[in-house]
C-alpha positions, 0 to 999 in steps of 0.5 A, spaced: 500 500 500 505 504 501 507 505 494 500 505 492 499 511 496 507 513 494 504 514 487 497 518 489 502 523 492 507 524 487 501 524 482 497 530 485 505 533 486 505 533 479 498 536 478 499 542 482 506 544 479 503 543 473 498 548 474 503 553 479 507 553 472 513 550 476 518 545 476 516 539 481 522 539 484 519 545 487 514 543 491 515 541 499 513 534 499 520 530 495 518 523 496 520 520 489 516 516 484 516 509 487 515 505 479 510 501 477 505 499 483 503 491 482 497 491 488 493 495 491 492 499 483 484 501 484 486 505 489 489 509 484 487 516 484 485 516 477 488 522 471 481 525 469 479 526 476 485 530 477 484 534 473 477 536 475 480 537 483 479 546 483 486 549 486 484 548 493 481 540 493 488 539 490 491 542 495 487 539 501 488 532 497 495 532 497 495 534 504 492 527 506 495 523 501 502 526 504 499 524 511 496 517 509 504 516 506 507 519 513 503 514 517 505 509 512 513 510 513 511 511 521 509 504 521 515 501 517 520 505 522 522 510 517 525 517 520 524 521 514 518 520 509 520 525 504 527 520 503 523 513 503 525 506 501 524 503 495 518 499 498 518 494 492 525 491 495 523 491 502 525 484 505 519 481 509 521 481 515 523 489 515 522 491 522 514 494 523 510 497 529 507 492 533 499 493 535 500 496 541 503 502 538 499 503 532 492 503 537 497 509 540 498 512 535 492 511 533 488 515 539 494 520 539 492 523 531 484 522 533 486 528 539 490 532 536 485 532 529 479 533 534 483 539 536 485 542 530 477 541 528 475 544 535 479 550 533 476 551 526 469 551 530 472 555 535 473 560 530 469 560 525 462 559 529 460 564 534 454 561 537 458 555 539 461 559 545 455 561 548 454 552 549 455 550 555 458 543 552 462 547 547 465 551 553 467 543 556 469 541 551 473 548 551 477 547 556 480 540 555 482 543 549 486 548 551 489 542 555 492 539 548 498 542 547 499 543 538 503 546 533 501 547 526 508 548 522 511 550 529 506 555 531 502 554 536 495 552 534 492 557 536 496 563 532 496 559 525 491 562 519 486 558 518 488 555 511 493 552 515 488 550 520 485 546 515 491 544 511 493 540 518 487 537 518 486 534 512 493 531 513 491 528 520 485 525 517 489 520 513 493 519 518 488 517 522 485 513 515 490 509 514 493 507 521 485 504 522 487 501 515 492 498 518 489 496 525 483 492 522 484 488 516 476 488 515 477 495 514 478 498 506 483 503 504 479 510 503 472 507 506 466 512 508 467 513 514 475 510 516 477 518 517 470 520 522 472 522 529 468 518 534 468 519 541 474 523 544 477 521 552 477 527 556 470 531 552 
């Protein structure tokens, strides 16, 4: 799956330099083409689509896939996801997360995205903050201690805000991909918040 997901964020790259009229070397996100993807092709975005995405969906989209690809390398020990290994030659006894990390890892990025979704709501609806729940809810938040691009979560413009949102929600997609095997790979529903310890 990781070349799968490698070959998504590779191709939305490419899309978007070709609208900025830029070279691709350009964009932050340096990961290499992976070469041919033999397993998992249907979850390939498909060339049309691509070009139907407006500037901000390709935007936000590449920001998940590159949170899908992260958790991926996180998951097989790799420090620097924009340096990947050649995944296709990886031995089958590479060194992986055990479940009890990745059920961790899971509850941290569903906080840390209910935390950047309570920040949106907090900004942008002013009824909320007269709702005695909201205000609960509130104040366990700000017990969430986070950064967004090294700047407190709560100073950092809102397209960042959501930018950092979309790329936790495929974190959170993926490591529930990986924690359940009944479970498919972009499924409605495998990105939604349930219930958060501490609201």
């Amino acid at each position: 799956m990781a070349l799968a997901v490698q070959a998504n964020l590779v191709a939305l790259k490419v899309a978007w330099s070709r609208r900025a009229g830029v070279d691709s070397d350009l964009h932050p996100i340096h990961a290499p083409p992976p070469g041919v993807v033999r397993r998992f092709r249907e979850v390939l975005i498909d060339r049309a689509l691509l070009n139907e995405y407006s500037d901000s969906d390709l935007v936000l989209r590449t920001r998940q896939v590159w949170g899908e690809f992260s958790l991926l390398c996180w998951a097989f020990h790799i420090r620097d996801a924009q340096q990947p290994p050649d995944f296709a030659a990886l031995a089958p006894g590479n060194p992986f997360r055990c479940p009890g990390a990745l059920v961790d890892r899971e509850q941290e990025i569903a906080r840390r995205l209910w935390r950047l979704q309570h920040e949106q709501r907090f900004r942008l609806d002013r009824d909320a903050r007269s709702d005695p729940a909201f205000q609960r809810d509130h104040e366990y938040a700000q017990s969430i201690r986070m950064t967004v691009d090294d700047q407190d979560i709560r100073l950092v413009p809102p397209d960042a805000l959501l930018a950092a949102a979309c790329e936790h929600a495929g974190m959170l997609g993926a490591i529930r991909w990986l924690i359940d095997d009944r479970r498919v790979w972009n499924e409605p529903g495998i990105m939604r918040l349930g219930e958060i310890s501490g609201t």
